[in-house]
C-alpha positions as CSV (number, residue, x, y, z in Angstrom):
1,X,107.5,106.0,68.8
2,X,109.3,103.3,66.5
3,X,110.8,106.1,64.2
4,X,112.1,107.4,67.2
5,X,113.5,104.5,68.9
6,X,115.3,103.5,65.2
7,X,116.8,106.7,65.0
8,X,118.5,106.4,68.6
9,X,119.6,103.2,67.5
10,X,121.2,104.2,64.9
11,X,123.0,107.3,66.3
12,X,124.6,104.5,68.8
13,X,128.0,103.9,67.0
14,X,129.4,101.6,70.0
15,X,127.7,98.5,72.1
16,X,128.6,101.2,75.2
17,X,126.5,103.6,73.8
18,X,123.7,101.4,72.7
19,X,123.8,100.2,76.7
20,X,123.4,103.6,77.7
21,X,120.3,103.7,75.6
22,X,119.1,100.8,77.0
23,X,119.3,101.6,80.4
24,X,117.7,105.4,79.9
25,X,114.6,103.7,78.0
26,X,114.1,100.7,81.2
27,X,114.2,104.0,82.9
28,X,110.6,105.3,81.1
29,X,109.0,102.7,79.1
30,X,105.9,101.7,80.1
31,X,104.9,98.0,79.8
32,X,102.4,98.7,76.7
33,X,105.3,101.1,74.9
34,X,107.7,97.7,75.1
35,X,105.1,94.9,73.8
36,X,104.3,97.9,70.6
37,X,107.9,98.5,70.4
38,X,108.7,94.3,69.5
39,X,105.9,94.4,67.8
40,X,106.5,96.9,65.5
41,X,110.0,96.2,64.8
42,X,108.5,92.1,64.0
43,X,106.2,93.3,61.3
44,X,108.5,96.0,59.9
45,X,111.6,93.5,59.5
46,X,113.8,96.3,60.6
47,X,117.1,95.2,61.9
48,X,118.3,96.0,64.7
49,X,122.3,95.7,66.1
50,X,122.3,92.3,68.4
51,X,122.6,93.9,71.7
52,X,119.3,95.9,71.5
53,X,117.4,93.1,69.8
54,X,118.0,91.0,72.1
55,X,117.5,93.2,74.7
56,X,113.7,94.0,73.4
57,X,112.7,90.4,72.6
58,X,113.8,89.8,76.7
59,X,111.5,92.6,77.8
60,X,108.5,92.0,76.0
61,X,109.3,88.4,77.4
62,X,109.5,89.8,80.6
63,X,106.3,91.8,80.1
64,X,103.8,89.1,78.4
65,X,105.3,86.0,80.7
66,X,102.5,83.4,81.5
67,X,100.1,84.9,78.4
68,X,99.3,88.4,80.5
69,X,98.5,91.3,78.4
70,X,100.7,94.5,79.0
71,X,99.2,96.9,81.5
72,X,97.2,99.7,79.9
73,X,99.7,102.3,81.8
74,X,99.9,105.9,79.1
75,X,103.3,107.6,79.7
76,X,103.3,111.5,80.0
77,X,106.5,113.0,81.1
78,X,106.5,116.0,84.0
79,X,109.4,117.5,84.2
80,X,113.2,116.0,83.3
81,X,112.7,114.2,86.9
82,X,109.4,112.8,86.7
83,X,107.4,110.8,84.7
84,X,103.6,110.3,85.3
85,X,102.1,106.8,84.4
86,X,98.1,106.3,83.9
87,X,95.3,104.5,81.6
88,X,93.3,106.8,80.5
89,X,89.7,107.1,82.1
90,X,86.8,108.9,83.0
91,X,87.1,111.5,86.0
92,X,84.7,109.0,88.5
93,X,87.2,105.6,87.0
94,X,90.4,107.5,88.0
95,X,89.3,109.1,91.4
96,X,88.9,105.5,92.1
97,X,92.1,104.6,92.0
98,X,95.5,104.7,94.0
99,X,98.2,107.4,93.3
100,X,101.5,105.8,93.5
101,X,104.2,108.7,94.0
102,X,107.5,106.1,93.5
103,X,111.5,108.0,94.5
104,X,113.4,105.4,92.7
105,X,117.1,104.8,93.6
106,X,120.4,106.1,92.0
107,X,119.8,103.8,89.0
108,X,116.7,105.3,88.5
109,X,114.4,102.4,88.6
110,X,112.6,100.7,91.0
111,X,115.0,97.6,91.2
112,X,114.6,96.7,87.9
113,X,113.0,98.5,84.9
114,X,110.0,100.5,85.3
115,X,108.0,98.8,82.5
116,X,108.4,95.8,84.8
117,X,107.5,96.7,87.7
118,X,104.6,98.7,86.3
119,X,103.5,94.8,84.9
120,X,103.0,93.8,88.1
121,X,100.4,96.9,89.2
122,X,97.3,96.6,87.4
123,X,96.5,99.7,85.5
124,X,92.7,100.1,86.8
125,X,93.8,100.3,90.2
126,X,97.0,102.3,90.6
127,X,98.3,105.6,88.9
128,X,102.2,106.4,89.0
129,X,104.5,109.4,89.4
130,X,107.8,108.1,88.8
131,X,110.7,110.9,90.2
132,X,114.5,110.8,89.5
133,X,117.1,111.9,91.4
134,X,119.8,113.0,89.0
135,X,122.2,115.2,91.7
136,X,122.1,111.9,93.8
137,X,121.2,113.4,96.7
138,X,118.3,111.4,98.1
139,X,116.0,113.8,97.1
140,X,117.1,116.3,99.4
141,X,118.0,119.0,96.3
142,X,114.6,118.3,95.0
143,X,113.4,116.9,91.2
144,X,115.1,118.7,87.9
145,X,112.0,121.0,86.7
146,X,109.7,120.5,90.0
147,X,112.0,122.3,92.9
148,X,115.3,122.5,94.0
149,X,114.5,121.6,97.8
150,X,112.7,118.3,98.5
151,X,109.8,119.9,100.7
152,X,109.2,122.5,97.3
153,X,109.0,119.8,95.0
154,X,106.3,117.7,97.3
155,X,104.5,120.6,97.1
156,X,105.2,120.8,93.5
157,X,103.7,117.4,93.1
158,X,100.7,117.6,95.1
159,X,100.0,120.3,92.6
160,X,100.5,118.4,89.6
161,X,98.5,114.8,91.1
162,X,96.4,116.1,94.0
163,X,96.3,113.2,96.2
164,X,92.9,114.3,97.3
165,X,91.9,113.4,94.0
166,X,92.2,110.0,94.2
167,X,90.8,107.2,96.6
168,X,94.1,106.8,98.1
169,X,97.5,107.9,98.1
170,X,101.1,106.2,99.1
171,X,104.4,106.7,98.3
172,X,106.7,104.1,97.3
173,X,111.1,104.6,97.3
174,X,113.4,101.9,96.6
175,X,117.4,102.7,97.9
176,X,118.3,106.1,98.0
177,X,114.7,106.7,97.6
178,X,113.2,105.7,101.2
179,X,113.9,108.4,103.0
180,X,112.1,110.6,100.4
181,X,109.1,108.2,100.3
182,X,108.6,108.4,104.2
183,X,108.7,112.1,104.2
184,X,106.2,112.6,101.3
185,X,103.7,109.9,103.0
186,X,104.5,112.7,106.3
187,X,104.5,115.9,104.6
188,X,101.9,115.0,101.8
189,X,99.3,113.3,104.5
190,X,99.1,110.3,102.8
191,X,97.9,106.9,103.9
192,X,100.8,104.8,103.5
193,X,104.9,105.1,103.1
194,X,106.9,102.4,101.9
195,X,110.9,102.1,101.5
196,X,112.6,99.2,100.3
197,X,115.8,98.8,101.3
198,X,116.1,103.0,102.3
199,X,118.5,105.4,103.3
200,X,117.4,106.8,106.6
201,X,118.4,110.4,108.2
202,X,121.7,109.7,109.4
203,X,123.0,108.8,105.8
204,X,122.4,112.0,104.8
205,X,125.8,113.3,106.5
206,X,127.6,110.6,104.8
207,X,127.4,110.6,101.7
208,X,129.5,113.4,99.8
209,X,126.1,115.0,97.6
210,X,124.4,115.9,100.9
211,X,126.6,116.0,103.7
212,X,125.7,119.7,104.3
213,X,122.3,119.6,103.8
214,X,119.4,119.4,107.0
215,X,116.8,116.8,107.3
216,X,115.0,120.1,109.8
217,X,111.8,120.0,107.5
218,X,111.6,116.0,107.9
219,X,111.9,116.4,111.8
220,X,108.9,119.0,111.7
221,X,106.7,116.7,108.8
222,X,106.7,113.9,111.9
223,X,106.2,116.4,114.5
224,X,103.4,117.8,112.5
225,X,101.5,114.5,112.3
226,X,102.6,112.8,115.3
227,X,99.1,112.0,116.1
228,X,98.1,110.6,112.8
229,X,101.1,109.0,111.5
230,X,100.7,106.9,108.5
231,X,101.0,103.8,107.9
232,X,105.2,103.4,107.4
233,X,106.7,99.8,105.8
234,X,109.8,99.0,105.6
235,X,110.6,96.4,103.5
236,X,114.7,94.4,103.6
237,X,115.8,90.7,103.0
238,X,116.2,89.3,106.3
239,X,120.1,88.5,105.6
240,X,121.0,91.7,104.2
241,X,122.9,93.3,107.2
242,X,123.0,96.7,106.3
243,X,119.1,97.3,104.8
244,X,118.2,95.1,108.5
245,X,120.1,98.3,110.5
246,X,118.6,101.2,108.4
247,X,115.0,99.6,108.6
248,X,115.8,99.4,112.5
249,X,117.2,103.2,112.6
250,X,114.0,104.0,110.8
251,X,111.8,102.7,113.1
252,X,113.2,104.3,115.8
253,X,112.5,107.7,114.3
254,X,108.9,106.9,113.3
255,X,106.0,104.1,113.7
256,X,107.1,101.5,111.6
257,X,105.9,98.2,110.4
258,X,109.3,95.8,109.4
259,X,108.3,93.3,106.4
260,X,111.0,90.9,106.1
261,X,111.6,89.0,103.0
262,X,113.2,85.4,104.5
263,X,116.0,83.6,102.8
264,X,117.3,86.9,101.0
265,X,120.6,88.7,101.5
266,X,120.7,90.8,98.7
267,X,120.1,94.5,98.3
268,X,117.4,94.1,95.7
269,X,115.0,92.3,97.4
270,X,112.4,93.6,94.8
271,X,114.3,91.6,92.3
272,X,114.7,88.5,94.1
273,X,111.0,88.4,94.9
274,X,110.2,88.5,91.2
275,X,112.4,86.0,90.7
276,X,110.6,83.8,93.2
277,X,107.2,84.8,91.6
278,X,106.2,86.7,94.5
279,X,106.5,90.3,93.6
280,X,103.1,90.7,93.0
281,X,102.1,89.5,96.9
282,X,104.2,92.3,98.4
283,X,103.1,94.6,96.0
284,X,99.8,94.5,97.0
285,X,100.7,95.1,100.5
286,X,103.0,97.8,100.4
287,X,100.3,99.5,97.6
288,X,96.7,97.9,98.3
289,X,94.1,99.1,101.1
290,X,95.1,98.9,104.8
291,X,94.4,95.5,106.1
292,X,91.2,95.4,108.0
């Protein structure tokens, strides 16, 4: 992995190129891949440009802050659009665990950079499939290399990570990945849905990428369960106006639990809460068993 992270350095010739690369590896590391990746580079004196030094001694800060040991998460890529994140285990270890299926937003991350967030889900509890939207479309063209409608990639995916398989299953979308998370936690029969900070239906006609594409087949996942909805979260900073009307549209259209993160008006709320140390609470309720 160092060899290859060198050699993308140094095909960088500009500090705009060697941003780019930065933001398309916060996009896939996993937290152990980052600690190795400092580490390496430490014992190998290899020199890096500035920007990308600095940029790796700041994550594996990030990562090991307050002494923790990186997460044990193993990084195995799907398809161009998904990555699948899991410690390796036997079969009875892993069906204990959670499967995560996580739409991130038009950055591609989950509010900040996967290794990150990962840090903050212990790897003996929680497995990951991490999907990208690259046509920007909130899903609704599907995943590059899993299906070029979203209902034909969540089949796709339930192929590829049974949710049967595991002791429980939720999905997880930041942004422009809500609506997506809500219909797989519908369509996919899963226990739990969570969207932070979402799009909701009526977006869809908005914005230029989908504006003639039907939300039909998310209509029909909620009809189809209507008696056994699950558990929907939606999670906003109580001063950010527009994520407050879009977790209110949302729970018109389905059974909905608001989570509201006080004294917070920006977009990322996922951010801020990490900031305030408190990430790690809210995960556990929007992944962690059903209260009660």
């Amino acid at each position: 992995m160092l060899e290859t992270f060198v050699a993308q350095v140094a095909r960088c010739a500009t500090v705009n190129q060697m941003q780019r690369l930065i933001i398309s590896l916060e996009m896939i590391l996993a937290p152990g891949e980052v600690a190795r990746l400092a580490a390496e580079v430490r014992e190998r004196g290899i020199g890096l440009p500035n920007v990308v030094a600095k940029w790796l001694d700041r994550m594996e800060e990030l990562i090991r802050r307050d002494g923790a040991a990186p997460e044990g998460y193993v990084r195995q890529s799907l398809s161009d659009g998904a990555t699948f994140y899991a410690t390796p285990g036997a079969p009875a270890e892993r069906a204990a665990r959670t499967l995560v299926l996580a739409f991130t937003g038009d950055a591609h991350r989950l509010m900040m950079p996967i290794a990150l967030f990962l840090q903050h889900c212990p790897a003996d509890r929680y497995e990951f499939l991490v999907a990208y939207d690259a046509a920007h479309a909130f899903y609704l063209r599907g995943i590059a290399g899993l299906g070029d409608t979203l209902p034909a990639t969540l089949d796709r995916i339930a192929a590829l990570a049974p949710p049967s398989r595991y002791r429980r299953a939720v999905s997880f979308g930041t942004s422009a990945g809500g609506l997506a998370a809500v219909w797989a936690a519908y369509a996919l029969g899963l226990e739990r849905g969570v969207s932070v900070g979402g799009v909701t239906p009526s977006e869809v006609g908005r914005r230029v990428q989908t504006q003639e594409l039907s939300i039909d087949e998310f209509d029909a996942a909620v009809r189809r369960r209507a008696g056994r909805p699950p558990e929907v979260l939606l999670v906003f900073g109580e001063g950010a106006e527009r994520d407050t009307r879009k977790a209110q549209e949302m729970a018109e259209l389905v059974p909905a639990q608001r989570i509201v993160v006080p004294g917070c008006a920006e977009h990322n709320v996922l951010y801020e809460l990490w900031k305030r140390g408190e990430l790690g609470a809210l995960l556990e309720r929007a992944l962690g068993p059903v209260a009660g």
